[in-house]
N, C-alpha and C positions, 0 to 999 in steps of 0.2 A: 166336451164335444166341440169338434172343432166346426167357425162359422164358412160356409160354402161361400165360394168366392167371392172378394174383397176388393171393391172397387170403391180406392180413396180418392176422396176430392183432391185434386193437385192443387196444395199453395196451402192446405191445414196446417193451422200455428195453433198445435197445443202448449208451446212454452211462450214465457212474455218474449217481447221482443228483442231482450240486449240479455244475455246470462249472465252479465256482469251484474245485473238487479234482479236476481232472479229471488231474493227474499222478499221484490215487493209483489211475487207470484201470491204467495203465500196469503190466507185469510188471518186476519187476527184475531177469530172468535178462539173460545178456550172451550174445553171440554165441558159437559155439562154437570160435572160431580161434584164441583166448588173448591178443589183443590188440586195441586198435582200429585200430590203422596196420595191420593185416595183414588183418582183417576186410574193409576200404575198398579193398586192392587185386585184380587181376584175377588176381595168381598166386596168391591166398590160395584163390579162387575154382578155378581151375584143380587146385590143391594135392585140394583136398578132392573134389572129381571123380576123380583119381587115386586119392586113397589107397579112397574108396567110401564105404559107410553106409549106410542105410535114413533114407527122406524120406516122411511123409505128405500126401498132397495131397486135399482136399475139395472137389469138383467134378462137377456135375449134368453139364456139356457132353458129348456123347459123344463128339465126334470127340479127345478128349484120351486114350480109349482107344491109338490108335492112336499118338500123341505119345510117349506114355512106352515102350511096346514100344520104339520105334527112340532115347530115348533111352537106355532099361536095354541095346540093342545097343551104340552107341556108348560108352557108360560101362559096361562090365560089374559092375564091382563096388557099383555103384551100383541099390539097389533101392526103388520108386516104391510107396507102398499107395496106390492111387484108391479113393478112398470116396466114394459118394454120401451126403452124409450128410443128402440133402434138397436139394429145389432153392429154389431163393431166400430166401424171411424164415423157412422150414424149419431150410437152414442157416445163416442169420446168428442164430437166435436159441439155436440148440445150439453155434455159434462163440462167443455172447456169455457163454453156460453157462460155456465152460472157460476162457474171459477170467478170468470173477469166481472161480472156482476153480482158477484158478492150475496145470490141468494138464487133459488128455484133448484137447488143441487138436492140429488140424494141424500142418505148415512151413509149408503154401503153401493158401493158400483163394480159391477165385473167388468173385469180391463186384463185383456191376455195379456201373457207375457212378454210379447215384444212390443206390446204397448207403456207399460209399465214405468220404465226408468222417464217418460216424459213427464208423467203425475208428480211422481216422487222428485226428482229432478227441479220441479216445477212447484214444490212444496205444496200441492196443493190434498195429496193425500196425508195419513195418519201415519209417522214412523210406530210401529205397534210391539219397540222395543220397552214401552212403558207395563204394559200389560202381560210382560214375561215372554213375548213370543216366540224369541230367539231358543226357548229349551224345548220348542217342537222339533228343531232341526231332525231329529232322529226318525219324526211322524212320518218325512216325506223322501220321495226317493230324488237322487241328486238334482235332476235337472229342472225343475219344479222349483226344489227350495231354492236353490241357486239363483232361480229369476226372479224372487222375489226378494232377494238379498242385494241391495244395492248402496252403493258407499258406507258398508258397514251397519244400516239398518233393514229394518224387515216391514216392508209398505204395503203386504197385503199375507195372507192366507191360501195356500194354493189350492183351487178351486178340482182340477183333473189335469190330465197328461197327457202327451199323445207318443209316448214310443214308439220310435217307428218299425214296420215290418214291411216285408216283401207279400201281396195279394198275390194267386196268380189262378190262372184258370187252368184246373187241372186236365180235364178233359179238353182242351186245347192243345198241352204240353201234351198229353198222350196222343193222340190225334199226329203231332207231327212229329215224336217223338223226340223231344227238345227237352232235356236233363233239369232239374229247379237250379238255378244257380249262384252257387254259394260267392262269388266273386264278383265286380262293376263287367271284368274282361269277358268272363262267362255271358252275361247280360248281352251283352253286346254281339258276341255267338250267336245266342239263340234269338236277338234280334235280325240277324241279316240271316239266318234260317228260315224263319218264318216268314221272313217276308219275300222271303225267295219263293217259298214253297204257295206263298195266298199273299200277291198284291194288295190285296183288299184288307189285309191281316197288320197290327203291329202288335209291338213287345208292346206299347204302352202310349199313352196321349202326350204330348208337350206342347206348348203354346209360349212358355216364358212365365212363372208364378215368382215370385219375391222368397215367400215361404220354402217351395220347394228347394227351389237353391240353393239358400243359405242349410236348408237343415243338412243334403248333402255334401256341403262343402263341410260343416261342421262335422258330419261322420268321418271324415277326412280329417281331421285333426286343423283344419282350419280355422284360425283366429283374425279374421278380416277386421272384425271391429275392436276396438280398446278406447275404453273410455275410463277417464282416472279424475272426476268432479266434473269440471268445466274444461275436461282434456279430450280432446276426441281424436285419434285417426282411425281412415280405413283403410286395406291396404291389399287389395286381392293379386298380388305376385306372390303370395305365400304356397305355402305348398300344397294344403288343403285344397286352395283355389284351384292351382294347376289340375292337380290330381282329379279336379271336377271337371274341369274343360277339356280335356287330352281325351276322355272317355266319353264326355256328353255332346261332345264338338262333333264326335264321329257317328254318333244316332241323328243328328239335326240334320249334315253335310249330307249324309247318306241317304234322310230322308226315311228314316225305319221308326218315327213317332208321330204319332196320328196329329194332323194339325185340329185338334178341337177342344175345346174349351171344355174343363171338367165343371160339371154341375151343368151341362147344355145339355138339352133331351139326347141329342145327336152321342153326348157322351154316356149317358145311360143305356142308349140303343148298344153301343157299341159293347158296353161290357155286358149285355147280356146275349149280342150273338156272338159274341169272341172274338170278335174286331178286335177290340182293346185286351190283351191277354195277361196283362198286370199291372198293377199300381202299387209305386214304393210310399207308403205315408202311416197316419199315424195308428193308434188302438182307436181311435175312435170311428175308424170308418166302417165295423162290423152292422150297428144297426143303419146306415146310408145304403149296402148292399142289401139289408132285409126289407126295405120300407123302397126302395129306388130299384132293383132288379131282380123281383119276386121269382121272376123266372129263368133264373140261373143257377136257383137253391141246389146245392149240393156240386154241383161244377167247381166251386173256387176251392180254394185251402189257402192257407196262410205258411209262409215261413219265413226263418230269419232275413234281414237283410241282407244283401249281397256286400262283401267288404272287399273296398280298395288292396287290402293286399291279403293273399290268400294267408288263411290260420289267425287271421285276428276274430274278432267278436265286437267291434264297436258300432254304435246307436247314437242316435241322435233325436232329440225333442220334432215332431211337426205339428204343432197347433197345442192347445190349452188356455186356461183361464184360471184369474184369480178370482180375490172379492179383496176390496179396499176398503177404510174405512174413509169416508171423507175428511181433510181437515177443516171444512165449516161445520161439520155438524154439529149441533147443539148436544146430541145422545150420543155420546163418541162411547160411555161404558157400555147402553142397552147396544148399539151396532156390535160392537165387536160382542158380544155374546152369541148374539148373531153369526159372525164368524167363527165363533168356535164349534156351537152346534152345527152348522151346516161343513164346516171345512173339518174338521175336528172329533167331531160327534155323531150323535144318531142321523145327521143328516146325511154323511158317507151313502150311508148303505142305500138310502132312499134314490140318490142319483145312483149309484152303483146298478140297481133294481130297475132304473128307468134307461139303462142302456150307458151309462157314461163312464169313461175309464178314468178310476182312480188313481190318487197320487199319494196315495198313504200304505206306508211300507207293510202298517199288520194288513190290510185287504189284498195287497200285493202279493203277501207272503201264507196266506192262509189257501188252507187244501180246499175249501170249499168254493173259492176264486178258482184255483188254479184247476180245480178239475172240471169244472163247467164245460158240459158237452154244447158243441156250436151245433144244432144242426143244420142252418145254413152250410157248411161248413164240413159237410158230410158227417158230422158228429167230432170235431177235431177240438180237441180239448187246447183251443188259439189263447187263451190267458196264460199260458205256461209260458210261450213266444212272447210276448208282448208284456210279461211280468221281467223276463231275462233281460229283454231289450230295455226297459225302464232302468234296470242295474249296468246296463252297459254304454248309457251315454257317457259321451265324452266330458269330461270336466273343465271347465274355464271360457265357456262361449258367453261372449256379450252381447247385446243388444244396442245403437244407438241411441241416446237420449232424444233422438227426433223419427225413430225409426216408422212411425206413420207414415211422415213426408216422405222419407226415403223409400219406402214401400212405393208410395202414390207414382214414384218417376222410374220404377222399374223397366216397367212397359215401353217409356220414351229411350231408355239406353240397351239396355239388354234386350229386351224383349225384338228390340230390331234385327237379333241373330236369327230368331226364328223365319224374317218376312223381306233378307235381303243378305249381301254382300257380308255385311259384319259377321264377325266373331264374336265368340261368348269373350274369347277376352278381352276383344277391342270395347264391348257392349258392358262388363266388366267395370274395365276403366272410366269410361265415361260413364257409370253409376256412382263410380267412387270420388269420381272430379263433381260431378251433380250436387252427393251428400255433403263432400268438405265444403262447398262454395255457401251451401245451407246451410249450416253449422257458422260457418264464418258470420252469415249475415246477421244470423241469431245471436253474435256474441261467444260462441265458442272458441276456444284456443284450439287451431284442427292443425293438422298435419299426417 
């Protein structure tokens, strides 16, 4: 489930200061199993489930409430603290706190995906290459394992997914009769229609989001970021980039996207009187419309996203979460048990059950997912969408190793396309000059 708007502190340093020493990131405690041949195997892991212990876990998600109840059942002597210790750059910046102090840290901490390669990067989480975790790869669907896969090891468990899909409000498109559309060009169509037909009316809200952007740019086949160790460039002349600004340049210029802030009452109001007529984003936003705009039940449906060039099929990640194991903790085998039942195990179905979209191919690929009537949704069996799109992201998208920071200055470069003269590409650029110079100062090798 993805966290509702992200507002990071500008100047967050989750990695040391110079990545030339980025092993003195790293804690030196050892696992707690007394060996490392025994740490690596599944009895060692089993052993320590048996024998019990107290595990703490830092995690905003709520359906993990329910996760640890049924695991503290099955493992009795095994007990769970969930602590919220803040949802997103909240808690990675109080995660990065007990990093550099060497104590008050979790076992196990959720840390989405584009947060991720700073921990690992940063040695501070578990490579969980020791404990087999690499022969899950098949558990999960691409773009999931993918981000948890970095410089060749596997630094956390992938927690859910966000595949993205096209919202839209059906009884709006009927109303003006504006076609679903299968194309960005289409979009843009029934964009300056609608707004032709009800000022008052847009295709959809923009304001400037970090996430939003890049995942469309990535539906595009864009690879703005490459990072290769302590190798970074950005580079949004790519074509992917283009492909976003040629199209996005002309809703902003034109004025056909709502200036307001998603997750603002004002944006809630909107999508239930039809002001806002649809939203491209992830599977997780089905129960945000159930629980945030009661009273549009049955108006929306879901379908695929709209793609850059007509006849393709491609998708793109926006939002999700892992679970890491810490590299200080003392319980490194009882945590990742942890990770296995909850990422892994009976825990699936429990979040599955409390609304969140799974990243594991059998729930993905089972009839009993995919036929689930929405009725939100006029009864639209939307998991069959949203299982497709999970198999149709694009392969090879990275993440910055500071991608927090880089988030945090979206606002000050791009986001000024929304609220002046600039362009998304000129706004672009100077995000990409922002991140290298950050990188640079952190010890990266950038270009």
């Amino acid at each position: 489930m993805r966290v509702p708007a992200r507002h990071a502190v500008k100047g967050i340093g989750l990695l040391c200061a110079a990545a030339l020493s980025l092993t003195a990131c790293a804690s030196s405690s050892t696992t707690g199993s007394g060996s490392a041949d025994a740490a690596s195997s599944a009895s060692a892991v089993q052993a320590a489930l048996a024998k019990g212990g107290t595990i703490t876990v830092w995690a905003w998600e709520p359906t993990l409430k329910q996760v640890v109840t049924d695991f503290e059942a099955k493992y009795p002597k095994v007990h769970v603290n969930l602590v919220n210790a803040g949802t997103g750059n909240k808690q990675y910046t109080a995660l990065q706190n007990a990093v550099q102090a060497g104590s008050g840290g979790p076992d196990v901490a959720q840390i989405e995906y584009f947060a991720l390669g700073q921990f690992a990067l940063g040695k501070s989480v578990q490579d969980l290459g020791k404990y087999g975790a690499a022969k899950l790869s098949g558990s999960y669907s691409p773009g999931p394992w993918s981000s948890v896969n970095i410089g060749g090891g596997v630094y956390a468990l992938p927690m859910d997914s966000g595949p993205m899909a096209l919202f839209y409000n059906k009884k709006v498109f009927d109303k003006y009769g504006l076609t679903v559309p299968t194309t960005w060009a289409q979009y843009l169509d029934d964009a300056k229609k609608l707004h032709a037909a009800n000022p008052n009316a847009y295709i959809t809200n923009d304001t400037g989001e970090a996430g939003f952007t890049t995942s469309l740019i990535w539906q595009a086949g864009g690879h703005p970021f490459k990072v290769d160790g302590t190798k970074v460039s950005v580079d949004f002349t790519d074509a992917g980039s283009t492909a976003f600004t040629s199209t996005w340049q002309q809703l902003v210029s034109g004025k056909l996207v709502a200036p307001v802030n998603s997750w603002s009452d004002q944006w809630y109001k909107g999508l239930g009187d039809g002001t806002i007529a649809t939203l491209a984003s992830g599977a997780w936003m089905p129960a945000n419309f159930v629980s945030g705009v009661p009273g549009a039940s049955g108006d929306w449906r879901v379908a695929p996203l709209p793609q850059w060039q007509a006849g393709q099929s491609a998708s793109a990640e926006n939002g999700g979460s892992s679970l890491a194991v810490m590299k200080a903790s003392a319980n490194q085998d009882l945590a990742y048990g942890f990770l296995q039942f909850a990422n892994a195990g009976a825990g699936v179905q429990d979040r599955i059950k409390g609304g969140a979209f799974p990243a594991t191919t059998a729930d993905l690929d089972s009839s009993a997912f995919l036929n689930t009537a929405f009725p939100y949704f006029g009864g639209q069996q939307a998991n069959q969408i949203f299982a497709q799109s999970a198999k149709n992201v694009v392969k090879g998208w990275q993440y910055l190793p500071f991608q927090v920071y880089a988030n945090s200055i979206f606002n000050d470069t791009v986001g000024k396309a929304y609220v002046s003269s600039t362009t998304l590409t000129q706004g672009l650029k100077a995000w990409q000059d922002a991140s290298l110079k950050y990188g640079s100062q952190q010890g990266f090798t950038t270009g």
